[in-house]
C-alpha positions in Angstrom: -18.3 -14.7 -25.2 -15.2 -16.4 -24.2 -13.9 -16.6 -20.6 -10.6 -16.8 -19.7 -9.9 -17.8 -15.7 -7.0 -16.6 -14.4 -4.9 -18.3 -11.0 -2.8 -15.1 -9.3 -0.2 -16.7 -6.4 -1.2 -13.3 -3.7 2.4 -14.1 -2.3 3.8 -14.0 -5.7 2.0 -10.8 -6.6 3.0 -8.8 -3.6 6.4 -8.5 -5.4 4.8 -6.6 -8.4 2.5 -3.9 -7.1 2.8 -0.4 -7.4 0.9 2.8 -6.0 -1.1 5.2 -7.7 -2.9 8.1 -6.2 -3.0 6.1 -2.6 -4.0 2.6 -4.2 -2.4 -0.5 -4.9 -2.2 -1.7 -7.9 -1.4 -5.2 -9.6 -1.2 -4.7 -13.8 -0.8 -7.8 -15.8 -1.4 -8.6 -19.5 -3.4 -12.5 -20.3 -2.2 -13.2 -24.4 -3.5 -15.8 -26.2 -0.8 -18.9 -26.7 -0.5 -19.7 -30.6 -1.4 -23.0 -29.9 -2.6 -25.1 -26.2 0.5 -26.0 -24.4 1.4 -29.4 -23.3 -1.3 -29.2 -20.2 -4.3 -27.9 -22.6 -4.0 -24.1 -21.5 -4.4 -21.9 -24.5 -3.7 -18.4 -22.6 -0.9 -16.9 -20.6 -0.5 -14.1 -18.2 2.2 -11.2 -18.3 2.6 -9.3 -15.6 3.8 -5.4 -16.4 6.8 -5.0 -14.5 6.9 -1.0 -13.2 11.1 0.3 -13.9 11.6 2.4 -10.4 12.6 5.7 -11.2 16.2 6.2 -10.9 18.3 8.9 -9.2 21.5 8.3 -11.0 22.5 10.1 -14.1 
């Protein structure tokens, strides 16, 4: 099984919740780098960016 840790800044991911059905909600995507970047780490994380709805037509 392989395990990938993942290191969230909280400050950083107040900026990207959303609310669903009450909850808060953080959604990100972790992809697997093609090859280890230059500090060894061999996975990145995404994090899914929710479009507000827009009024304007």
């Amino acid at each position: 099984m392989d395990i990938v840790e993942v290191s969230l800044n909280m400050a950083e991911l107040q900026n990207h919740t959303f609310e669903y059905e009450g909850e808060t909600f953080v959604k990100f995507n972790v992809a697997k780098l093609k090859e280890p970047d230059q500090y060894g780490k061999t996975h990145t994380v995404y994090v899914s960016v929710k479009e507000q709805d827009s009024d304007e037509s």
